[in-house]
C-alpha positions as CSV (number, residue, x, y, z in Angstrom):
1,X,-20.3,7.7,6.2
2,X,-17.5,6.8,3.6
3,X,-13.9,6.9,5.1
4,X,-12.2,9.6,3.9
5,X,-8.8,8.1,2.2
6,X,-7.3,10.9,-1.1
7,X,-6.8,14.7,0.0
8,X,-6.2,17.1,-2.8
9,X,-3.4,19.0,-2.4
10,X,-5.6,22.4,-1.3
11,X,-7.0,20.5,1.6
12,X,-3.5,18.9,2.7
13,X,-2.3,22.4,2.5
14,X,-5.5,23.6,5.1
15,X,-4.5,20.8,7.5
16,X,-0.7,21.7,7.3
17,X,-1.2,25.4,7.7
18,X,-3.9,24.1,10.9
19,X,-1.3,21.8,12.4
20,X,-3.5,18.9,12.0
21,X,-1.8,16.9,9.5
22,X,1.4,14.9,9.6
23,X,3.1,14.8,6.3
24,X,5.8,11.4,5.7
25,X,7.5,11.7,2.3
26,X,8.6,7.9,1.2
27,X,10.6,9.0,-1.1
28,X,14.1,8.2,-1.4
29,X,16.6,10.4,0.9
30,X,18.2,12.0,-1.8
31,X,15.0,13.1,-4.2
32,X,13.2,14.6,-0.4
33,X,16.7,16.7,0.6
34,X,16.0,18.6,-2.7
35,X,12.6,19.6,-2.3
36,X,9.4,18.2,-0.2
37,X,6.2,19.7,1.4
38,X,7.1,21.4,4.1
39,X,7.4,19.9,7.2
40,X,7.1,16.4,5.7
41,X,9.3,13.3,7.4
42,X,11.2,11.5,4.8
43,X,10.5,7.2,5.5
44,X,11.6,5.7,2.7
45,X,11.3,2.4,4.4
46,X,7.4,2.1,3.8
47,X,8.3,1.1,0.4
48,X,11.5,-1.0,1.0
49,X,10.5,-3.3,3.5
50,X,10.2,-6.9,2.8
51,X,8.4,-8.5,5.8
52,X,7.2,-12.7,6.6
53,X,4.2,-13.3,8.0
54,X,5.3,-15.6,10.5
55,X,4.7,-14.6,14.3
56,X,8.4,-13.7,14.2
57,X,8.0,-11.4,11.1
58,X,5.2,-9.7,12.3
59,X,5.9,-9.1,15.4
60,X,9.4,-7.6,13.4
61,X,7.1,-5.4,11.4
62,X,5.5,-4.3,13.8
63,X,8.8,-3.2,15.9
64,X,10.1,-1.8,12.7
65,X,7.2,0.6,12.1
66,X,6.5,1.5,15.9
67,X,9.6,2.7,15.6
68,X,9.4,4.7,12.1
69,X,6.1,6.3,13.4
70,X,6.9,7.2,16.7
71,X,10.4,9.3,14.9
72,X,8.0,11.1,12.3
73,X,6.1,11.9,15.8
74,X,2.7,10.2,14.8
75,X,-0.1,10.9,17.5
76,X,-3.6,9.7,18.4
77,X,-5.5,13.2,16.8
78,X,-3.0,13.9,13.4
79,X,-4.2,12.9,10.1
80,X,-1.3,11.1,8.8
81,X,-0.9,12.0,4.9
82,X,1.2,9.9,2.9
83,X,2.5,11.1,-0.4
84,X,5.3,9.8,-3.1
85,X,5.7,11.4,-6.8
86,X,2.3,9.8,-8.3
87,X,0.0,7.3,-7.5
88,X,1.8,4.8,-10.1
89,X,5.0,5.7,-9.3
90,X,7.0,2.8,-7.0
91,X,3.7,1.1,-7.5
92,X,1.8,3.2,-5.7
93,X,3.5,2.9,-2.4
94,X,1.7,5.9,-0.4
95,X,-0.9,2.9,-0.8
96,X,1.7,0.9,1.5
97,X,1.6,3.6,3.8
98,X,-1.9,3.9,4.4
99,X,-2.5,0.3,4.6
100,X,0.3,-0.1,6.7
101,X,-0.7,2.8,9.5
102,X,-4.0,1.8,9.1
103,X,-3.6,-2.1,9.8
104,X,-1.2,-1.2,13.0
105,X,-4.4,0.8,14.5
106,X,-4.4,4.7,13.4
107,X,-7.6,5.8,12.3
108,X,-6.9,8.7,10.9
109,X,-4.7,8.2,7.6
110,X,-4.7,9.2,3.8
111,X,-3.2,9.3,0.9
112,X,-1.9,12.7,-1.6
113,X,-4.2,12.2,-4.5
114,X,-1.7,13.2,-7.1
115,X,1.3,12.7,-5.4
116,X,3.7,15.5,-4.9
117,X,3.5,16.1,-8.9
118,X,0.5,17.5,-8.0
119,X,1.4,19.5,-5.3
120,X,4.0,21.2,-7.3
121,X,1.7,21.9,-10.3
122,X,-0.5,23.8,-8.0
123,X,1.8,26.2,-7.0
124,X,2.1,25.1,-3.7
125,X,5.1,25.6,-1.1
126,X,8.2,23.2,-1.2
127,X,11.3,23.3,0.9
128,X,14.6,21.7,0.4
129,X,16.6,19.9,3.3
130,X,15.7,17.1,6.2
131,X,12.9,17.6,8.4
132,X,12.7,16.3,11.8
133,X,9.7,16.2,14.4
134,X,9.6,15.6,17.9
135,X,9.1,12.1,18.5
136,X,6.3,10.5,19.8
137,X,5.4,7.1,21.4
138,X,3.3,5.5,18.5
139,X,1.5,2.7,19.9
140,X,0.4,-0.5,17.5
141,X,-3.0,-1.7,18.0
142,X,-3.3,-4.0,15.2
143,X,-6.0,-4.6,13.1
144,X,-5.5,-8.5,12.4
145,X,-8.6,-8.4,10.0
146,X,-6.8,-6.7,7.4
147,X,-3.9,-8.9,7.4
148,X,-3.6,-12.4,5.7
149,X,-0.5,-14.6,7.1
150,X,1.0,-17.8,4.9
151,X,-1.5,-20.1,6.5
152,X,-4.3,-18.5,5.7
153,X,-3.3,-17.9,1.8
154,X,-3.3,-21.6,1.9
155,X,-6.3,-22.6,3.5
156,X,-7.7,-20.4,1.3
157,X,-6.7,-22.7,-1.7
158,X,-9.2,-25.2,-0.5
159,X,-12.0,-22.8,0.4
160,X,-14.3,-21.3,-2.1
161,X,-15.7,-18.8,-0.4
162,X,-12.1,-16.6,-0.2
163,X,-10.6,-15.2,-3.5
164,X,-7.2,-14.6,-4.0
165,X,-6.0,-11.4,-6.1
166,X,-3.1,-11.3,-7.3
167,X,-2.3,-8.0,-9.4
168,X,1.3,-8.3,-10.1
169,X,2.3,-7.7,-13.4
170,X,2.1,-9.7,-17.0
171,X,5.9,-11.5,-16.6
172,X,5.3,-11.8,-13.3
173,X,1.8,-13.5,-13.5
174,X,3.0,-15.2,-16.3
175,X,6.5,-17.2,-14.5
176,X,8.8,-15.2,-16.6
177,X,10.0,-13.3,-14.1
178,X,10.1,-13.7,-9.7
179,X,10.1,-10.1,-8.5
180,X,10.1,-6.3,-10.0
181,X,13.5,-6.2,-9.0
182,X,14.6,-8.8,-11.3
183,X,14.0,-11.9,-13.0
184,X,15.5,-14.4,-10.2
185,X,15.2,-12.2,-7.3
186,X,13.3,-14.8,-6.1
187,X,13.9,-18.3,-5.7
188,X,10.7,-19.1,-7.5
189,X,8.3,-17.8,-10.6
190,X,4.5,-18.4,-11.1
191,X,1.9,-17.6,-9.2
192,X,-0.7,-18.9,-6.0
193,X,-2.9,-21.9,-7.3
194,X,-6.6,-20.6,-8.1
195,X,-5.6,-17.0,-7.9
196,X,-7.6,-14.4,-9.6
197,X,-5.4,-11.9,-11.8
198,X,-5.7,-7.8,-12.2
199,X,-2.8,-6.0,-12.5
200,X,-2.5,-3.4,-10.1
201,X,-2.6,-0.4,-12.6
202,X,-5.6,-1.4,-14.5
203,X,-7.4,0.3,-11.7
204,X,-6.4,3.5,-12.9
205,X,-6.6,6.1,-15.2
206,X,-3.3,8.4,-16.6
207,X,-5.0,11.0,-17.9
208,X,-4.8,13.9,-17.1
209,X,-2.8,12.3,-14.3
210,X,-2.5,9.0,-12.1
211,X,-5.9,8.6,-10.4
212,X,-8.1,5.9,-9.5
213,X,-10.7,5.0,-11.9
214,X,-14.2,5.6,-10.5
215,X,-15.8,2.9,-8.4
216,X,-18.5,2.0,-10.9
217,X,-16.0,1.5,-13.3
218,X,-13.7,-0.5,-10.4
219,X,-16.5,-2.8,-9.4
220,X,-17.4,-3.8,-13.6
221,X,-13.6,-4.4,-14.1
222,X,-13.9,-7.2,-11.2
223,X,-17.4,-8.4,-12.3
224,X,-16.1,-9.0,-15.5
225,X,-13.6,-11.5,-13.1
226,X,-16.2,-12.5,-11.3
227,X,-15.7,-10.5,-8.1
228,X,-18.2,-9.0,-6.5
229,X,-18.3,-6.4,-3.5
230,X,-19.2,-8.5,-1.1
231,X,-16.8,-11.5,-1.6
232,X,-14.0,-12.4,0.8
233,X,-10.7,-10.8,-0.9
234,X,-7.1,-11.3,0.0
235,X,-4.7,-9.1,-2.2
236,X,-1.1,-10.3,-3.4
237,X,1.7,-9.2,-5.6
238,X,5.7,-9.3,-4.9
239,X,5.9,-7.4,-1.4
240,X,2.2,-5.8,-0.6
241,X,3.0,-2.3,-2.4
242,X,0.7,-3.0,-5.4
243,X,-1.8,-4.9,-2.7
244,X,-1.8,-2.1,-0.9
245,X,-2.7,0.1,-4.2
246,X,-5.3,-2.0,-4.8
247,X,-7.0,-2.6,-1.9
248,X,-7.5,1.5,-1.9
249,X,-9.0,1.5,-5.2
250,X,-11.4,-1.8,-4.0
251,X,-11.8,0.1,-0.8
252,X,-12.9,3.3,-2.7
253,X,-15.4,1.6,-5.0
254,X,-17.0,-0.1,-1.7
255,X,-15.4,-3.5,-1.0
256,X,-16.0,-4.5,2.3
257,X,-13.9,-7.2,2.9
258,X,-10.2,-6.8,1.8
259,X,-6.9,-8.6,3.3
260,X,-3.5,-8.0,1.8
261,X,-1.0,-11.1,2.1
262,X,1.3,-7.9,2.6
263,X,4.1,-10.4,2.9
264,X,3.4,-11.9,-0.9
265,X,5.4,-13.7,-3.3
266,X,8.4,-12.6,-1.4
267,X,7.8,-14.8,1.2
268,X,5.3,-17.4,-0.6
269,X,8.1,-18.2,-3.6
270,X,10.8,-18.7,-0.3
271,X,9.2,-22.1,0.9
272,X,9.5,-24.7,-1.4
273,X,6.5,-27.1,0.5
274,X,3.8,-24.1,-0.8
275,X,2.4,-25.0,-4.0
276,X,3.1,-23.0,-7.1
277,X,0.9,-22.4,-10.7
278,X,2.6,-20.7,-14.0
């Protein structure tokens, strides 16, 4: 049975009105005070944080996001639902959600197909103001399969059997620019030797809205890259959001075996012994 990852906003509305979903909004704090699905948390940090992939950083990220879990009051049974404006707004980040939740161990987790665009165009209820929950003890069981560290990136550079994907953008790719937050953000610009390159959005379509392009159409983009279902994947791009998009649209059109480096060029570009292409 396929994992069930995009709700439409009619069946996020039947798990709200159930009590069976728990709604985080990672938008910023501002845009979420003046309207959000009811009941929703506001975590903007899902999309802001910049984490290493060092034992130190992970165990940091994984402190970090126990933390932001347990406030929103995530428990064992709920369905968590992320949701931003669109799915290619801020990159796609209620992809970072997902992955994130789902890589520290909850099972149940999906994403707003739509975003909250869509939840407004169908008529559906918004209130204004901060939301909170009672907390809960959110435990991390992490799912070390679905992460790639530093060291693993770069054994991978001798090892044909692992592809690297990175789906940053063009000026990014390219070495014109280190980050989306600016052109020397970073201390360095390129990108991983032998890395394959999609950008992130080309696995959607805009019209009539953001969506994921259908898997058929998924899986001949990456043939035409020469990757194949089956292959050993590890995702990159600036900070794991656009990994994180991706790896949902891989997942959808039935990869099997997806990591995201959800550390990324942040931290890859900040040691200067880790080999560099442009």
């Amino acid at each position: 049975m396929t994992e069930k990852i995009l709700y439409t906003p009619a069946e996020v509305e039947r798990l709200r009105r159930e009590g069976k979903a728990r709604l985080i909004d990672i938008r910023d704090k501002v845009i979420y005070k003046q309207g959000h699905i009811p009941g929703a948390v506001n975590a903007p940090e899902v999309f802001y944080y910049l984490s290493e992939s060092s034992p130190e950083g992970v165990a940091a990220l994984h402190e970090t996001f126990r933390q932001t879990f347990s406030r929103a009051g995530v428990t064992p049974e709920q369905t968590v639902i992320f949701y931003e404006d669109s799915l290619d707004s801020r990159y796609g980040s209620s992809c970072r959600g997902y992955w994130l939740l789902t890589y520290l161990g909850h099972r149940q987790v999906g994403i707003l197909d739509g975003g909250f665009s869509e939840w407004r165009t169908a008529g559906l209820p918004v209130e204004p103001g901060p939301v909170s929950q009672p907390p809960s003890d959110f435990i991390v069981q992490p799912r070390q399969e679905l992460l790639a560290t530093k060291e693993e990136v770069l054994a991978a550079l001798d090892n044909n059997e692992v592809i690297i994907l990175d789906n940053r953008d063009a000026e990014e790719w390219h070495g014109d620019s280190s980050s989306p937050y600016g052109v020397d953000f970073a201390p360095r610009m390129g990108h991983i030797p032998g890395s394959l390159w999609i950008e992130w959005y080309r696995f959607m379509n805009r019209e009539p809205v953001p969506a994921f392009r259908p898997p058929a159409e998924i899986r001949a983009l990456c043939a035409e890259h020469g990757i194949l279902p089956g292959d050993d994947i590890i995702i990159s791009c600036f900070k794991g959001s656009r990994a994180s998009h991706s790896y949902v649209a891989l997942k959808l059109a039935g990869f099997t075996r997806l990591r995201n480096y959800f550390a990324s060029w942040n931290e890859w570009s900040r040691d200067p012994a880790l080999p560099i292409e442009k």
